[in-house]
KEVO-595269 format. One record per residue (C-alpha): x negated, y negated, z negated; residue number from 1. Coordinates in Angstrom, 1 decimal, always signed. Example, Ala and Ser with C-alpha at 12.3 -4.5 7.8 and 13.67 -1.06 7.14 Angstrom:
// residues 2
+--------+--------+--------+-----+
|   east |  north |     up |   k |
+--------+--------+--------+-----+
|  -12.3 |   +4.5 |   -7.8 |   1 |
|  -13.7 |   +1.1 |   -7.1 |   2 |
+--------+--------+--------+-----+
***
This chain:
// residues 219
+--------+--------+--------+-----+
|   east |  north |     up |   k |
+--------+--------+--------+-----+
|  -16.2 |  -10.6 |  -68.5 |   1 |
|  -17.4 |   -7.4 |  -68.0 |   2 |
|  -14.7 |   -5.5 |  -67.3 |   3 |
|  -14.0 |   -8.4 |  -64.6 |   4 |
|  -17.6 |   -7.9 |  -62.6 |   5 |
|  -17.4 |   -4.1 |  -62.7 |   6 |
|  -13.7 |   -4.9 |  -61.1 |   7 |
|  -15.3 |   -7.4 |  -58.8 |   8 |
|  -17.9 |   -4.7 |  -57.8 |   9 |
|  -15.8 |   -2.0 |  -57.1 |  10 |
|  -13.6 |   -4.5 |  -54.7 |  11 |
|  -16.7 |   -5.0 |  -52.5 |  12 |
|  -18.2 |   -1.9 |  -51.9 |  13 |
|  -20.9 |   -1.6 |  -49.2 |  14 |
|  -19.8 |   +0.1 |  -46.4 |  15 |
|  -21.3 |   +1.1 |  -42.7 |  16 |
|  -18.1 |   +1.1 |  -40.2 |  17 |
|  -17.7 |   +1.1 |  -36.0 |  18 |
|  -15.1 |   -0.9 |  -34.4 |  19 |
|  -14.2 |   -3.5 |  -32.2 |  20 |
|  -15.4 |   -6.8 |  -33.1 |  21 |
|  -13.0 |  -10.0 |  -31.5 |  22 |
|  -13.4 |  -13.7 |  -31.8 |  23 |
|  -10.9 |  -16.4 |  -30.7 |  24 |
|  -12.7 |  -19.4 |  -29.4 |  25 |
|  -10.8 |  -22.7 |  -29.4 |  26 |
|  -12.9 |  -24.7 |  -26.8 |  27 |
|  -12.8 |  -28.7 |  -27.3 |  28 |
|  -12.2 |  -28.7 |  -31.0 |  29 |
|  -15.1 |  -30.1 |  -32.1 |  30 |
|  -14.8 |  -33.0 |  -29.4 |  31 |
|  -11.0 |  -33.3 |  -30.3 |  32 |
|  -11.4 |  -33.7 |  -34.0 |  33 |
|  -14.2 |  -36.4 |  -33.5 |  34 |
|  -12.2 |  -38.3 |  -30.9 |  35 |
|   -9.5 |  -38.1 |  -33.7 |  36 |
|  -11.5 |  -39.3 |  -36.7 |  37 |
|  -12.7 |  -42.4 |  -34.8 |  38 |
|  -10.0 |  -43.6 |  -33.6 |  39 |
|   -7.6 |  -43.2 |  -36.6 |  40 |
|  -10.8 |  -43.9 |  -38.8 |  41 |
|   -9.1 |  -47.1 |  -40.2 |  42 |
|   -5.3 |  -45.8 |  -40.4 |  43 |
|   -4.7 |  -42.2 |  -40.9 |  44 |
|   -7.6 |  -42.1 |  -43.0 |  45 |
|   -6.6 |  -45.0 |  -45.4 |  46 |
|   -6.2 |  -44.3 |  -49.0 |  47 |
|   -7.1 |  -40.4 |  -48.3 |  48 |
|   -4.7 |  -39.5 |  -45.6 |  49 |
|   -5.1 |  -37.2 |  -42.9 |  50 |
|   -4.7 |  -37.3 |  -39.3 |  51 |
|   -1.5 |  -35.7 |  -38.3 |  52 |
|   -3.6 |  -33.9 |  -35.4 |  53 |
|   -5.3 |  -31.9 |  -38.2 |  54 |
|   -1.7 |  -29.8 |  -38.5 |  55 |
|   -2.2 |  -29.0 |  -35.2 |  56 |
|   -5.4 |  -27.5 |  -35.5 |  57 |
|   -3.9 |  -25.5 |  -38.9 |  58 |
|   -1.0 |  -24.4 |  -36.6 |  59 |
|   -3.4 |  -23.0 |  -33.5 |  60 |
|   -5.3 |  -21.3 |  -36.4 |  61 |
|   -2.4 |  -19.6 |  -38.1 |  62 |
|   -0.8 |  -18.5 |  -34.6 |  63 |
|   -3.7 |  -16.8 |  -33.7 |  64 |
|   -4.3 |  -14.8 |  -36.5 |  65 |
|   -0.5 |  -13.9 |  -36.7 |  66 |
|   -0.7 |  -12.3 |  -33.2 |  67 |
|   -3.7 |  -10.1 |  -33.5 |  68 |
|   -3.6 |   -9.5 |  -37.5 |  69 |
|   -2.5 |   -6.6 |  -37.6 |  70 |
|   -3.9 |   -4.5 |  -36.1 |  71 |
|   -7.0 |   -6.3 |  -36.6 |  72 |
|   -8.4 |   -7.2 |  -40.1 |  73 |
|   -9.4 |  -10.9 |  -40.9 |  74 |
|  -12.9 |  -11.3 |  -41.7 |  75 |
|  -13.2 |  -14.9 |  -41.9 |  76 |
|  -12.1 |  -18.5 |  -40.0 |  77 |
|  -15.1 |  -20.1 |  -38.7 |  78 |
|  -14.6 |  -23.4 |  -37.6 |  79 |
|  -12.7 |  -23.4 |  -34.7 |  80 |
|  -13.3 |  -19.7 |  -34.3 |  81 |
|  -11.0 |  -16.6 |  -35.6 |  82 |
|  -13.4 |  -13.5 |  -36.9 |  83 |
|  -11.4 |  -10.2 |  -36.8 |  84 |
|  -12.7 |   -6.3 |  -36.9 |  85 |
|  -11.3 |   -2.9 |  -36.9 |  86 |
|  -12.4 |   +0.4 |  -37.9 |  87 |
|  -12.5 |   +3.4 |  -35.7 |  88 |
|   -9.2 |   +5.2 |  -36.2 |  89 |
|   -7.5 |   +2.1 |  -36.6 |  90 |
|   -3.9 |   +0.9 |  -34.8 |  91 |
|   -6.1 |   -0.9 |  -32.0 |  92 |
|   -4.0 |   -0.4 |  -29.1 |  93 |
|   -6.4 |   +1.1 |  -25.9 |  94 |
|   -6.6 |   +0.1 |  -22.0 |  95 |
|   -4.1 |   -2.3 |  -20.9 |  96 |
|   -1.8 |   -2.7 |  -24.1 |  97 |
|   -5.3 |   -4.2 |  -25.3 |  98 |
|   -5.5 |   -6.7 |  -22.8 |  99 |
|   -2.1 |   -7.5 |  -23.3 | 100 |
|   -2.4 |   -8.0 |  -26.9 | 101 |
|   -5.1 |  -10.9 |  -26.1 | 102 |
|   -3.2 |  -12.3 |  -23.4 | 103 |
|   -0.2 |  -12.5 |  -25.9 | 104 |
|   -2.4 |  -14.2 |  -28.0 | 105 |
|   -3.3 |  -17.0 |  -25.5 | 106 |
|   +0.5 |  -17.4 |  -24.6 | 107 |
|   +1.2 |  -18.2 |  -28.1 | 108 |
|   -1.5 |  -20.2 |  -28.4 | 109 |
|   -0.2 |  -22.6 |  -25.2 | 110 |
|   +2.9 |  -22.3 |  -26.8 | 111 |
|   +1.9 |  -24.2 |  -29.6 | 112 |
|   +0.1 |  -27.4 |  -27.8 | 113 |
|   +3.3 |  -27.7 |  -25.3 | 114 |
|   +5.4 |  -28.2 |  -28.6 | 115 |
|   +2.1 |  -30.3 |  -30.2 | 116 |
|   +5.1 |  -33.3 |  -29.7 | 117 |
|   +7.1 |  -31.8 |  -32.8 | 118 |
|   +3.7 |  -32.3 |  -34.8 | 119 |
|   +3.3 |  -35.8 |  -34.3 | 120 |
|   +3.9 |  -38.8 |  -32.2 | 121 |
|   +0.8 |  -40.9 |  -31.9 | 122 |
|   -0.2 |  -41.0 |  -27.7 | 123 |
|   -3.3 |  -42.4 |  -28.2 | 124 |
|   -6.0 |  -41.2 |  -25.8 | 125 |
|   -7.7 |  -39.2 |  -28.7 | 126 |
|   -4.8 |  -37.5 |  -29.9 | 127 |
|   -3.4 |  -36.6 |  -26.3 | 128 |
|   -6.7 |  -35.0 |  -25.5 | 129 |
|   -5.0 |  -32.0 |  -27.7 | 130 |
|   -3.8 |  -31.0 |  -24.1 | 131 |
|   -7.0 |  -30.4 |  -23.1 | 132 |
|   -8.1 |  -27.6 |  -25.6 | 133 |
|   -8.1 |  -23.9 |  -24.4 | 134 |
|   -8.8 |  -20.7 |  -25.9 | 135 |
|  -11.7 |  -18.1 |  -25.3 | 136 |
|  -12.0 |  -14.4 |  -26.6 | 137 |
|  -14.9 |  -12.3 |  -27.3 | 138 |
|  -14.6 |   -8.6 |  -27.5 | 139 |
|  -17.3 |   -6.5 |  -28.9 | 140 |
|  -17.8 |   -2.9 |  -30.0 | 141 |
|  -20.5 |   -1.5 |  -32.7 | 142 |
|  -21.4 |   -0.5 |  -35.9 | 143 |
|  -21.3 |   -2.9 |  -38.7 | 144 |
|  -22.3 |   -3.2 |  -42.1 | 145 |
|  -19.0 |   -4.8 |  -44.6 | 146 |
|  -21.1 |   -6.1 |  -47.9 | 147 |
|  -20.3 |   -8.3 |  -51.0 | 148 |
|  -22.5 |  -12.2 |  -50.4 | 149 |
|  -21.7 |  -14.4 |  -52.2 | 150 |
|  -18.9 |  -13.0 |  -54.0 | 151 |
|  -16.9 |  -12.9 |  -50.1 | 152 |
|  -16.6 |   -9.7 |  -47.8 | 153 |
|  -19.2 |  -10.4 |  -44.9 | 154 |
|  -19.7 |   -8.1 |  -41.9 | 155 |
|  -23.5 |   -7.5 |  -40.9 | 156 |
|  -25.7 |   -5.9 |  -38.3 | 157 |
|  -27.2 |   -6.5 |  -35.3 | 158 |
|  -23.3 |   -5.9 |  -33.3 | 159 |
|  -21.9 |   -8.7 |  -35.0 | 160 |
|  -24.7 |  -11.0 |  -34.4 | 161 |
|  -24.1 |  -10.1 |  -30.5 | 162 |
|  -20.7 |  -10.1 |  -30.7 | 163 |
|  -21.0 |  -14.4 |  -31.8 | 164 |
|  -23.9 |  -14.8 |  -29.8 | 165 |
|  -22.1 |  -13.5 |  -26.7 | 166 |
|  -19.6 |  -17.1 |  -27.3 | 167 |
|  -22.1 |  -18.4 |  -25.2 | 168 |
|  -21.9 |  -17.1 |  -21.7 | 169 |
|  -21.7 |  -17.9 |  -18.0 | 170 |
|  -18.2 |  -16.5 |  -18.2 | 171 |
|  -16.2 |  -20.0 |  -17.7 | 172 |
|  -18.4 |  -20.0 |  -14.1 | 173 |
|  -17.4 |  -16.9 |  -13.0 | 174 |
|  -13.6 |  -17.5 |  -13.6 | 175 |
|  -13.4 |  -21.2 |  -12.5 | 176 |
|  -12.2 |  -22.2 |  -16.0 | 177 |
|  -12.4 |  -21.8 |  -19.8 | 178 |
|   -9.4 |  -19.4 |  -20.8 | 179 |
|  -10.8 |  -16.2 |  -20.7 | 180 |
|  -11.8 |  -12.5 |  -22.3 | 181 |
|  -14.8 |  -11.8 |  -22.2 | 182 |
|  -15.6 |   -7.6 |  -22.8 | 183 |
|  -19.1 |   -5.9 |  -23.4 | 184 |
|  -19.5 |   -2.8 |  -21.7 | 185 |
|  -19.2 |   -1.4 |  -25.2 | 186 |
|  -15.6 |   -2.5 |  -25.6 | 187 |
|  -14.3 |   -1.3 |  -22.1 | 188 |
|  -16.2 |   +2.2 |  -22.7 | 189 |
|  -14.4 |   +2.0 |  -26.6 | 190 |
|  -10.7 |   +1.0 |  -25.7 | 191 |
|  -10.6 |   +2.5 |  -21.9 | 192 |
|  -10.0 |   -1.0 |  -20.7 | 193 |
|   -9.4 |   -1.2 |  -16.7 | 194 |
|  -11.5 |   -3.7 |  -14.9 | 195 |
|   -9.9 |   -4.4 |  -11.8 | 196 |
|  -10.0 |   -7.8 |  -11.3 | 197 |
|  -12.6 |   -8.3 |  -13.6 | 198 |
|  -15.7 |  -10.0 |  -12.9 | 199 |
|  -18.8 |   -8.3 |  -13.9 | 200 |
|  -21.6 |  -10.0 |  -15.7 | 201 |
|  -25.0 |   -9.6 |  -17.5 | 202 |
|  -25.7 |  -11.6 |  -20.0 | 203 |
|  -29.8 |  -12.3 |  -21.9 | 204 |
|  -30.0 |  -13.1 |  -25.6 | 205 |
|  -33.4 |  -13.1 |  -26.9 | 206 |
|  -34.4 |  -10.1 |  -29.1 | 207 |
|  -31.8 |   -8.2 |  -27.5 | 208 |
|  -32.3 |   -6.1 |  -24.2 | 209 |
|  -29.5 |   -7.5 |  -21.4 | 210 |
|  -26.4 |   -6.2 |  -22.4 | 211 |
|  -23.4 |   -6.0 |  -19.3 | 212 |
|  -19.9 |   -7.4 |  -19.5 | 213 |
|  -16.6 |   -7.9 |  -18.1 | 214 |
|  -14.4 |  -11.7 |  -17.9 | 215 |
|  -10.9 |  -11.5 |  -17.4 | 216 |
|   -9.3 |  -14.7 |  -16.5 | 217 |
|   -6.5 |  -15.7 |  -19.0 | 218 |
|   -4.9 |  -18.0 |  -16.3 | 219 |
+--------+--------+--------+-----+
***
């Protein structure tokens, strides 16, 4: 047993890194998955079973982590959220290959619900609302802290907490819609990212002085 924790130990070494911090938002899967469970609350869920619309939900998860893993490292799945990092001197690609890496992402991700049909057949109203769910990025840059809680790798610091907390933005009102990439400063300064076309923002998180950022539409 002993021999196991020392192991276990040496595995999760703390560590201060800098890096881009990205999360894939899927917007309407809370809603979706609700709408799901009620209405197949006496069916699908007999004896155990589970919704069909659930595979879907597995699939958009594992597509987005296949496009943008590598380069970027999996920290965790959160929800309806996808938590990737990078160190500095990593294979992120810079500029516009960035961009296009999300945008790749996205396409994938649309990919996936226009096939949804292969998944299942139900055409209730819940389950067709799976047409309605879109996808969001966040793109941070900072120094982070990787530590063992819990017996899992968690990243730490006061970048990743504005990294999530930047999920909520004004972002979907300056693009006329919810597929987007939304850039701190940091990250365009990092990776060299061109912002033409971009629309500049400020956003205001309390305990944090008013940090500037850049939405690119995904549409």
């Amino acid at each position: 047993m002993a021999a196991e924790e020392t192991t276990l130990a040496s595995t999760f070494q703390t560590k201060s890194a800098q890096g881009p911090l990205l999360l894939a938002d899927i917007s309407g899967y809370t809603a979706f998955l609700q709408a799901v469970t009620e209405a197949h609350r006496d069916d699908a869920f007999a004896d155990g079973a589970v919704p069909e619309a659930y595979r879907l939900m597995s699939s958009l998860l594992d597509g987005i982590v296949a496009c943008i893993v590598p380069p970027f490292t999996l920290s965790k799945l959160e929800g309806d959220a996808v938590f990737v990092f990078a160190d500095v001197g990593s294979d992120v690609p810079s500029g516009e290959a960035l961009l296009d890496t999300i945008r790749s992402c996205y396409a994938d991700f649309h990919s996936r619900l226009t096939d949804v049909g292969e998944l299942w057949s139900c055409s209730c109203t819940a389950c067709a609302r799976a047409t309605t769910l879109d996808l969001k990025f966040v793109l941070h840059a900072g120094r982070f802290v990787l530590q063992q809680i819990a017996g899992s790798r968690e990243l730490t610091g006061p970048d990743v907490v504005m990294a999530h907390r930047l999920l909520k933005n004004s972002a979907a009102e300056q693009v006329g819609h919810g597929a987007y990439a939304l850039l701190s400063d940091a990250a365009v300064s990092e990776f060299s990212v061109p912002i033409t076309g971009a629309f500049p923002m400020t956003e205001t998180y309390e305990h944090y002085s008013p940090i500037s950022a850049f939405a690119f539409a995904l549409r």
